[in-house]
Residue, then its C-alpha position, 0 to 999 in steps of 0.5 A: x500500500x505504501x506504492x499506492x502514490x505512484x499508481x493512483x492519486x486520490x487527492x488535488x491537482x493543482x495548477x495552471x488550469x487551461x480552458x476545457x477544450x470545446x469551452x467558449x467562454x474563452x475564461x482567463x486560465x487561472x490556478x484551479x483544482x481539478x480534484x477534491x480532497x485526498x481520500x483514503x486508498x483501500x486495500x480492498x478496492x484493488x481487485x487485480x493488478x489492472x481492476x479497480x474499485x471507484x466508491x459512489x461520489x468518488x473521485x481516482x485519478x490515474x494522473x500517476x507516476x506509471x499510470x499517465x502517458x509520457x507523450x512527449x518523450x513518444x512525440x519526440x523519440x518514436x514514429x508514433x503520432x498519436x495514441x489511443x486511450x481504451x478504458x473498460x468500466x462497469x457501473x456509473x460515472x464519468x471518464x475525464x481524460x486530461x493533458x498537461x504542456x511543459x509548464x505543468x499546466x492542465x487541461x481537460x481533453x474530453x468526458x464520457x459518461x458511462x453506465x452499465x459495461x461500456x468500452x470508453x475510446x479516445x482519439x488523442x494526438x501527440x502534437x502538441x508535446x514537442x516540449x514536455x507533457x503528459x496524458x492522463x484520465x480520471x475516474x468519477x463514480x456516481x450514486x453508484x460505485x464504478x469499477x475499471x475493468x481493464x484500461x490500456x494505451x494504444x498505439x498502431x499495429x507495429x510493422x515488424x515483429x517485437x524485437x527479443x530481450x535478454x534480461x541480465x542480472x549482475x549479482x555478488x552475494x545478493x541471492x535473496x534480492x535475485x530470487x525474489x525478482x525471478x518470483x516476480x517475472x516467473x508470477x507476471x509471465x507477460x512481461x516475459x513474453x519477448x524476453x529470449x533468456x534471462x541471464x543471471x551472472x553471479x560473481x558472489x562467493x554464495x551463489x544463487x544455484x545453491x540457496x533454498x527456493x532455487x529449484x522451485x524458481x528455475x522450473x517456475x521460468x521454464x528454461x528461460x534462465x541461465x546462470x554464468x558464474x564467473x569471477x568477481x569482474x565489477x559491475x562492468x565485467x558482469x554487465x559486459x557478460x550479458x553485452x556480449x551473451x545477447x549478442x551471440x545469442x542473437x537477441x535485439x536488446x540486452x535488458x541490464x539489471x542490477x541485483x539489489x532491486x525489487x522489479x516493477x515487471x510491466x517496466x520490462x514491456x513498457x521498455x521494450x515497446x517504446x525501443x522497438x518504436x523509436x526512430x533509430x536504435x534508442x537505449x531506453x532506461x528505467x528510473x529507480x525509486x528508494x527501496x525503503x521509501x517507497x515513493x521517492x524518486x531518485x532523480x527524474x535524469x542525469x547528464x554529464x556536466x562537460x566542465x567539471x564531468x561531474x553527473x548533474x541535473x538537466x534543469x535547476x528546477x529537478x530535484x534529487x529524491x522527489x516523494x511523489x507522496x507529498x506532491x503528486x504529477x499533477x501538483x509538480x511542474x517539473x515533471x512535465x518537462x521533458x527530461x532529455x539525458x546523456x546516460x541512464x544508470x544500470x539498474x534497468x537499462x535496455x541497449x540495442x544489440x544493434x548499437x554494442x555491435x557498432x560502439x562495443x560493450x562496456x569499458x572495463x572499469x570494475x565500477x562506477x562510471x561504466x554506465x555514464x561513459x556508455x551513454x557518452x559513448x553512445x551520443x557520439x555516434x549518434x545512439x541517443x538515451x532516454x529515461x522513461x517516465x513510467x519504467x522503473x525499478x525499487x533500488x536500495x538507496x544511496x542516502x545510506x552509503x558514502x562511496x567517496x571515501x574507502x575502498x570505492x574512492x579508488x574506482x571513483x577517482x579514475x574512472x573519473x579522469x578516464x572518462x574525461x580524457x576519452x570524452x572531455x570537450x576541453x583541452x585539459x579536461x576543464x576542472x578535472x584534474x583541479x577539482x581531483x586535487x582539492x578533494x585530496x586535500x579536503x580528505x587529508x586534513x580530514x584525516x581519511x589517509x586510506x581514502x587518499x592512498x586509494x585516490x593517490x593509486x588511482x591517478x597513478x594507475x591513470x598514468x600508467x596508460x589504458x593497457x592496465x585497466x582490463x589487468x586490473x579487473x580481477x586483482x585491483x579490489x583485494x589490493x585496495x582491501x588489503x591496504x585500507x586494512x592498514x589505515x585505522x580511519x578505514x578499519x570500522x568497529x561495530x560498537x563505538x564502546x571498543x574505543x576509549x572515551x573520548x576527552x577534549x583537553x581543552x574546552x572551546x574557545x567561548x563556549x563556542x563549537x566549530x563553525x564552518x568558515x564563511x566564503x570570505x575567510x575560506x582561503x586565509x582560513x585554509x592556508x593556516x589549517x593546512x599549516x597547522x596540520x603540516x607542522x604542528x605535532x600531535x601530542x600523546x593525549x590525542x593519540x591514546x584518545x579521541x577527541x570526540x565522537x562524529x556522528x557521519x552527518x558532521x563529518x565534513x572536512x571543515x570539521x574534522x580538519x580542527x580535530x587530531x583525533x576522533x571517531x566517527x561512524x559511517x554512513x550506514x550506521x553499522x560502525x565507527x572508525x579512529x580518525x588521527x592526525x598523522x603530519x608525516x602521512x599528510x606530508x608524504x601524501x599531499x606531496x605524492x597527489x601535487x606530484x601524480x596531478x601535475x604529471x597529469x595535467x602536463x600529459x593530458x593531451x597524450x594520455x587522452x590521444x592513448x586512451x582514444x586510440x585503445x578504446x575500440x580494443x579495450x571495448x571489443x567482443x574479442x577482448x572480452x571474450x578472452x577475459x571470460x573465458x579466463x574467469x569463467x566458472x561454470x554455466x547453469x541452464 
């Protein structure tokens, strides 16, 4: 029940309500409701996943998350120019079908009023979407209740038969989170329709095939699944596996999936008809909503920011994590513009088989920016993305995680630079290499010497050319796990009692905390803290004892840079690790990161010329198929 908000809105629509089509008292458009108040959903009114229960003198409106039409981003990316909507009812009321424009403003489209069984059908075009807007109806019960029986959104009969799928998932030791989804498609056998295989790369060291309820799974699927266990690869290693098996397999699409979601099933029809309708070969992506918050959107779309190649919002008026429960499509303007981006992350991913055999598959990067480089990769050469409104799955949410700093800062730092040297318009990168500089220093005077070690790796590595990254797959994380085990602000304790009782040894000045540094006395501020941690010893109270405790929320690098000492938990809430100033480390690794930077900004013209140049190896079937046959384990049908 706690998903009701993203598929039926019981409450107002507020907005710029434009004049009833067919009115002629030509009314100044002016902020009206179209709803009344929000009424409370009963379980017991949901009579099947796509049937209704509408109580006498109630209003439901399916202006809702994946409910409404997207038209916009089907005017703009499909050959389909207009769209029938068929609603199926039995009872009494009134079917009221609306549109939206890029402003969010609304306007009604046309009424029917039905009694008895009817079939309402509506005629709707897609012209006037060219910017943004959607489609939606609502439903009014009269003195007697009004049941949906059945409503679809139709377009014209396609010319060419529905292109085939190969549904891959990428799992590392996420075994209940894997069966539950293969229960949700083996439970919604439609969506599986078109999907050829459905393939599960395991690369966990608890696999899958051996946990109890697996049996029951694969027969529930019907020979449709196949597992490839392989060596721990990263996320790239597993979703260039299901790249390269849907390619020889002989399917149009590679559906990729990450492990540690909860599948919406009709998002697989939904992806896989807007591809087969778009205008060239269209990679098509899902969004991702919170696991644990049910409603919560974690981004409507993302592009890459060229300057600083950073992931950033298409428009100032988005919002990261929009919950749709306190304000719904219909009360938020935004989202009715459409969201056009460069990538779309894997969680639910759809990419032709047309389009890895022209571009290849993914770079061998183990994780993180592997899907962001892809869909750059891809708008070179005239391969657009879109992330479709309406097609999503429950992902665990990264509110949770801090993979900044650890073991993950590693990947993050190079992949970063990698990226930016293979697709940057900017002759040196833009802010780049300064902008990975700084965080070293912010991470150092915030004592998180592992965390710059990884960073410090990571550049080098960079250095070194694009032979290494494909080396490095299998062998670069046990490396980082091993030297981060040597750094005590990255070994974390489950109960912050096994560390002693931290003790100021001299109360704040005036009584006063630590304050962030206004804009004005940033620099002078910083110039004098990075001195005193360079120069001024630690004395031996300090070292035998944390100052304080830092709860993860104030850890941040203005605060933690007064302190010599201090534990602070992680993101997560699962443990704490022992933060101590050490100015031989801060020495010896702020020299090392000003050294490996300027060698990269001195090198940056020959490095991006070798990484382009080694691209289409490094990305080629041939090249992949040698790393897994070395890392492959063994197959399960």
């Amino acid at each position: 029940m706690d998903t009701v908000p993203l598929y039926l809105d019981m409450g107002a629509a507020t907005g710029t309500q434009l004049p009833t089509v067919g009115d002629r008292d030509g009314r100044t458009p002016g902020t009206n409701s179209v709803a009344g108040p929000a009424k409370e959903a009963h379980v017991e009114d949901f009579l099947s996943r796509r049937s209704t229960f509408v109580r006498s003198g109630e209003r439901v409106s399916f202006g809702s998350y994946f409910n409404a039409f997207p038209a916009s981003y089907w005017r703009r990316w499909t050959t389909v120019e207009s769209i029938r909507l068929h609603v199926r009812t039995e009872g009494q009321g009134s079917v009221i079908v609306y549109k939206s424009n890029a402003r969010g403003s609304l306007q009604r489209v046309d009424t029917r009023r039905v009694e008895g069984k009817a079939d309402s059908v509506f005629e709707l075009s897609l012209a006037p979407f060219g910017d943004g807007g959607w489609y939606w109806f609502d439903l009014v019960a009269g003195t007697e209740p009004l049941v949906m029986l059945e409503a679809e959104w139709q377009g014209a009969a396609a010319d060419k038969v529905p292109g085939s799928v190969t549904l891959q998932i990428t799992t590392l030791n996420k075994n209940d989170f894997c069966l539950n989804n293969l229960r949700l498609m083996a439970d919604n056998p439609e969506a599986l329709q078109h999907v050829q295989e459905i393939l599960l790369v395991d690369q966990g060291s608890q696999k899958v095939s051996d946990c109890e309820g697996f049996a029951e799974v694969q027969e529930a699927l019907h020979g449709k699944l196949r597992i490839i266990n392989q060596s721990n690869l990263g996320g790239s290693g597993g979703f260039a596996r299901g790249m390269y098996e849907a390619v020889e397999n002989g399917s149009d699409y590679v559906l990729l999936m990450d492990d540690d979601v909860v599948l919406e099933p009709e998002s697989i029809i939904r992806l896989l008809t807007f591809a087969d309708r778009c205008k060239t070969p269209t990679i098509v992506g899902g969004h991702m909503f919170d696991l644990y918050n049910r409603t919560v959107l974690h981004t409507f779309g993302e592009v890459v920011n060229p300057y600083r190649f950073q992931p950033s919002l298409p428009s100032e008026e988005m919002i990261l994590g929009h919950d749709f429960l306190s304000s719904n499509l219909r009360q938020t303007s935004w989202l009715h513009r459409r969201c056009d981006v460069d990538y779309n992350g894997w969680w639910m991913c759809l990419i032709p088989t047309a389009v890895i055999r022209e571009i290849g598959l993914s770079l061998p990067l183990f994780i993180k920016w592997d899907d962001s480089e892809y869909g750059l990769r891809a708008k070179k050469h005239g391969f657009p993305t879109v992330s479709l409104p309406g097609s999503a799955v429950w992902h665990v949410s990264w509110i949770d995680k801090d993979d900044l700093v650890g073991w993950q800062a590693y990947f993050h730092a190079r992949n970063r630079v990698v990226v930016a040297l293979l697709h940057s318009p900017y002759e040196f990168g833009g802010r780049v290499v300064r902008e990975s500089h700084y965080h070293d220093v912010k991470h150092l005077v915030s004592m998180q010497y592992g965390t710059v070690r990884g960073r410090n790796w990571a550049v080098g590595d960079v250095l070194r050319g694009p032979a290494g990254l494909r080396e490095l797959l299998p062998s670069k994380l046990p490396e980082i796990r091993k030297m981060m085990a040597s750094y005590s602000d990255s070994v974390f304790r489950a109960d912050q009692d096994d560390f002693p009782a931290p003790k100021m040894d001299r109360p704040p000045r005036r009584g006063h905390g630590i304050s962030q540094p206004s804009p004005i006395t940033l620099l002078p501020w910083a110039a004098k803290t990075v001195i005193r941690q360079l120069l001024s010893p630690v004395s031996g109270s300090r070292t035998e004892r944390p100052q304080a405790t830092v709860p993860h929320q104030d850890n941040r690098w203005w605060r933690m840079a007064q302190y010599d000492s201090a534990v602070v938990s992680n993101a997560e809430g699962t443990g704490a690790s022992w933060y101590k100033r050490d100015p031989k480390q801060l020495r010896e690794m702020l020299a090392e990161s000003a050294r490996l930077h300027s060698m990269l900004l001195k090198n940056w013209r020959e490095l991006s010329v070798e990484y382009r140049a080694a691209m289409i190896e490094l990305t080629s079937m041939e090249s992949w198929r040698q790393t897994f046959e070395q890392h492959t384990q063994n197959e399960i049908k």
